[in-house]
C-alpha positions in Angstrom: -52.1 -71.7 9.0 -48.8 -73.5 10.0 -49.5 -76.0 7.1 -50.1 -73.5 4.8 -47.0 -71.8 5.4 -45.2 -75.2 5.3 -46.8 -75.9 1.7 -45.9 -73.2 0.2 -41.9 -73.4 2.0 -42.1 -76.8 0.0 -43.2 -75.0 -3.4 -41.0 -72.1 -3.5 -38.1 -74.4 -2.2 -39.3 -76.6 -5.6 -39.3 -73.5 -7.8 -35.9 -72.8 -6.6 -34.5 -76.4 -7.1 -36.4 -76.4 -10.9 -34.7 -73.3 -11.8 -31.0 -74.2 -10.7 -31.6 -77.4 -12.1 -33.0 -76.4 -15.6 -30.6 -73.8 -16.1 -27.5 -75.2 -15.1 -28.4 -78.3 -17.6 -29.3 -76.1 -20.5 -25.6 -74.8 -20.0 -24.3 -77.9 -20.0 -26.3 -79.1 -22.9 -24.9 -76.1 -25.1 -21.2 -76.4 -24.1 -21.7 -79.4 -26.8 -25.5 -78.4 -28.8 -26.0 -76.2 -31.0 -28.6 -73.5 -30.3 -31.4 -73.8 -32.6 -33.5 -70.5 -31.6 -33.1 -67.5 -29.1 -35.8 -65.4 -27.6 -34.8 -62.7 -29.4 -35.6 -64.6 -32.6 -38.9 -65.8 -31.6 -39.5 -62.3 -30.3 -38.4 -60.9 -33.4 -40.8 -63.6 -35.7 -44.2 -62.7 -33.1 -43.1 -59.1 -34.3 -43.6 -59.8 -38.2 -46.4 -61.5 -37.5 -48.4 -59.5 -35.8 -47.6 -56.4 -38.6 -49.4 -59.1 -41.0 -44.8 -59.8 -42.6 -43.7 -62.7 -44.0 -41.9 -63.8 -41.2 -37.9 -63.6 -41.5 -35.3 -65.8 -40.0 -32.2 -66.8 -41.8 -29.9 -68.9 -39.3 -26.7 -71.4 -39.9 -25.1 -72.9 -37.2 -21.5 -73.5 -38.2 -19.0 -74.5 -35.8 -16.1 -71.8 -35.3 -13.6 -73.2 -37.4 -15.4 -72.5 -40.3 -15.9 -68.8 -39.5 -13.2 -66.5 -41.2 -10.3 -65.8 -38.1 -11.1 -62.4 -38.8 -14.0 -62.0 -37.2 -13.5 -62.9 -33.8 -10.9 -60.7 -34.2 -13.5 -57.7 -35.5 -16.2 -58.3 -32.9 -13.4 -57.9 -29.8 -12.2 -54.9 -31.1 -15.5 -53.3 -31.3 -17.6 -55.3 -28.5 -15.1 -56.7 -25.7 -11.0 -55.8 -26.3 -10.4 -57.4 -22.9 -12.4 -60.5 -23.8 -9.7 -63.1 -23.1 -8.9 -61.9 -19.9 -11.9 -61.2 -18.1 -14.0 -63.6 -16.1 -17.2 -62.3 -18.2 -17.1 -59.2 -16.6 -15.0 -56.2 -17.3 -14.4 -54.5 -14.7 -11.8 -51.7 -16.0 -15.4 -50.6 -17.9 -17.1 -51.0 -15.7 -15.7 -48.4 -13.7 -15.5 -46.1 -16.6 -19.3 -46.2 -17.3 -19.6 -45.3 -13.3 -16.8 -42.5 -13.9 -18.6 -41.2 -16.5 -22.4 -41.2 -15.0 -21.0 -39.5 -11.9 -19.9 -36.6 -14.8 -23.2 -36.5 -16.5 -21.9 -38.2 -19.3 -23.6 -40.0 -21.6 -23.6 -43.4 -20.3 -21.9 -45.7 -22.6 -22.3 -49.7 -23.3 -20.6 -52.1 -21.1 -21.9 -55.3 -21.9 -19.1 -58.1 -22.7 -19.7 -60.6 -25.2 -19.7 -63.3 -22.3 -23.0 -61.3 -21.2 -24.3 -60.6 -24.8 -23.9 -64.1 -25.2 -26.0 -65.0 -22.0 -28.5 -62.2 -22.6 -29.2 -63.5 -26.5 -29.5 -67.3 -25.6 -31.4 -67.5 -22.6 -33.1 -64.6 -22.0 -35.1 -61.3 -23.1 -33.7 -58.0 -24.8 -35.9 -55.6 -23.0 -33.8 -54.0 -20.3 -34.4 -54.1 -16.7 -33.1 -55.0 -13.1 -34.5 -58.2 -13.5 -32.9 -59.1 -16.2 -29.6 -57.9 -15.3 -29.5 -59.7 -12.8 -30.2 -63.2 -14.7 -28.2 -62.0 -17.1 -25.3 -61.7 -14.4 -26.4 -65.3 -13.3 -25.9 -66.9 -16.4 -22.7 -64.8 -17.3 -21.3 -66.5 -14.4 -22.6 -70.1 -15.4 -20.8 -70.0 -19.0 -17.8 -68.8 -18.4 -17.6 -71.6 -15.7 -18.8 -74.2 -18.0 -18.1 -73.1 -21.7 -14.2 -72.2 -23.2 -13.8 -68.7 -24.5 -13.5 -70.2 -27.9 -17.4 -71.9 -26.9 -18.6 -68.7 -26.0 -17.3 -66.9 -28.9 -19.1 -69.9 -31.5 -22.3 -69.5 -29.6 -22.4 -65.7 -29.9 -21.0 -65.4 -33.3 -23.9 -68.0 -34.3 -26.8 -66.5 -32.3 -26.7 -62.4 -32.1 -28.7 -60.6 -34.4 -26.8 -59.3 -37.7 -29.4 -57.7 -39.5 -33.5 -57.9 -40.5 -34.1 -61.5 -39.9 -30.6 -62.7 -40.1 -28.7 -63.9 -36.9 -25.3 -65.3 -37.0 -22.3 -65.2 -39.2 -23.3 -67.7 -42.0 -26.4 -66.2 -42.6 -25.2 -62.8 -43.0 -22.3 -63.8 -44.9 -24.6 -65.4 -46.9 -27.3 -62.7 -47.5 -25.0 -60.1 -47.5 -21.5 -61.0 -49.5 -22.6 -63.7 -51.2 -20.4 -66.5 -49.8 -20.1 -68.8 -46.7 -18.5 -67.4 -43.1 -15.4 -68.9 -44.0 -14.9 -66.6 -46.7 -15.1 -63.6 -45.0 -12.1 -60.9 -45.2 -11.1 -58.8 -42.7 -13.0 -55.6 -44.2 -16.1 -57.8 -44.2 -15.7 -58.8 -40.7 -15.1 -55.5 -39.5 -18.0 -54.0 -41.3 -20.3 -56.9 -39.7 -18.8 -55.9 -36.4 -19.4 -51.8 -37.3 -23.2 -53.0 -37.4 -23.7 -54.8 -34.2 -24.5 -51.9 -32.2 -27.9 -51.6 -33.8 -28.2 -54.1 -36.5 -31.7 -53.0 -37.6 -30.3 -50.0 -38.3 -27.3 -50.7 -39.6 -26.3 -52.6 -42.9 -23.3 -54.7 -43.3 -24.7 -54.9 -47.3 -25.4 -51.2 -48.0 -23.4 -49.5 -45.5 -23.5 -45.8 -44.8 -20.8 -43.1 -45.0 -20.6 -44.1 -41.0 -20.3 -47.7 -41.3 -17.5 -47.2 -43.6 -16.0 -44.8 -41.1 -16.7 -47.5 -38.8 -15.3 -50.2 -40.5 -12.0 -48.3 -40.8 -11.5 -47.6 -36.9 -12.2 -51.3 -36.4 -9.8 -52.4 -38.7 -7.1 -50.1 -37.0 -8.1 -51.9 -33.6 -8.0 -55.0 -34.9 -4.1 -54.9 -34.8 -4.0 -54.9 -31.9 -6.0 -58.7 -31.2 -4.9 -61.7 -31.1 -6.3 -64.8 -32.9 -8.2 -67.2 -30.7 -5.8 -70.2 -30.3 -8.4 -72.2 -32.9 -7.2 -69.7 -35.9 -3.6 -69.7 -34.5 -2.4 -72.4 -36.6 -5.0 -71.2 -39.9 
């Protein structure tokens, strides 16, 4: 019994090692990589495939600098305002979304981009302790690892943007007809108005409340600053 115990100490204490190690190098490796596919797109693809769909995936990488300085500008002001001065975690939120369960409120969204970011590249979208708590995990690990201007490429390239497009080349393809680059600032903060629900809402056909949307946005967005990459654009 003793050396049953003290086999399976050894396997768990190899689990454990496996993990830190695997996911601590996959950090590393996209501080520098591009990220080819998320679980959400693979997810998303299984999906279309099992309703008998052509399966749909439209993804560019393209490295920040040649995504219009407008829309990390768009996505802060309707995602994450405090983005460049949080840690990955926003705590001023965070204690708003508490506030506001405690008054039977609904119970708003307080997810930064640092832990949209780790939630689309390395893990699943269904919601759940578990998850959170890997989520947390990896939240931590990036902004350790990975500049806010890395984090803000990586999500900008890998969150879901509409029906089988993810990242802002392909929907600025699809959807305006011209590379990320060109994007204005109306486009960007119409792209932004959509990322709460991006199946739901179009960037290319938008609804009386995108536009509605779009125009709060734009108000915020006076209030952002550039990242330091588009300072000098």
């Amino acid at each position: 019994m003793f050396h049953i115990l003290k086999r399976i100490q050894k396997v768990l204490q190899w689990i454990v090692l496996l993990f830190f190690g695997s996911t601590i190098l996959a950090v590393l490796v996209y501080r520098f990589a591009p990220v080819p596919i998320t679980p959400l797109m693979i997810i998303r693809c299984t999906q279309q495939m099992a309703r008998g769909e052509k399966v749909r995936l439209k993804h560019h990488w393209v490295p920040l600098n040649r995504i219009s300085k407008y829309l990390p500008v768009a996505v802060m002001a309707s995602e994450d305002q405090r983005f460049m001065t949080h840690h990955g975690f926003d705590l001023t939120e965070i204690q708003n979304a508490l506030e506001e369960r405690e008054q039977g409120k609904r119970i708003r969204g307080g997810s930064t981009i640092s832990q949209q970011t780790a939630k689309n590249v390395f893990l699943w979208p269904t919601s759940s302790w578990i998850r959170k708590g890997f989520e947390a995990y990896f939240t931590v690990l990036i902004e350790l690892a990975w500049s806010k201007e890395r984090i803000m490429e990586v999500y900008l390239n890998s969150i879901e943007m509409g029906d089988g497009i993810y990242g802002a080349e392909a929907v600025a393809q699809q959807n305006f007809g011209h590379s990320a680059a060109q994007l204005t600032r109306a486009n960007c903060a119409l792209i932004a108005a959509t990322l709460p629900n991006p199946l739901r809402f179009s960037s290319k056909d938008p609804s009386r409340y995108m536009l509605k949307r779009q125009t709060a946005i734009m108000k915020q967005m006076k209030h952002i600053d550039l990242l330091p990459i588009h300072n000098n654009r």
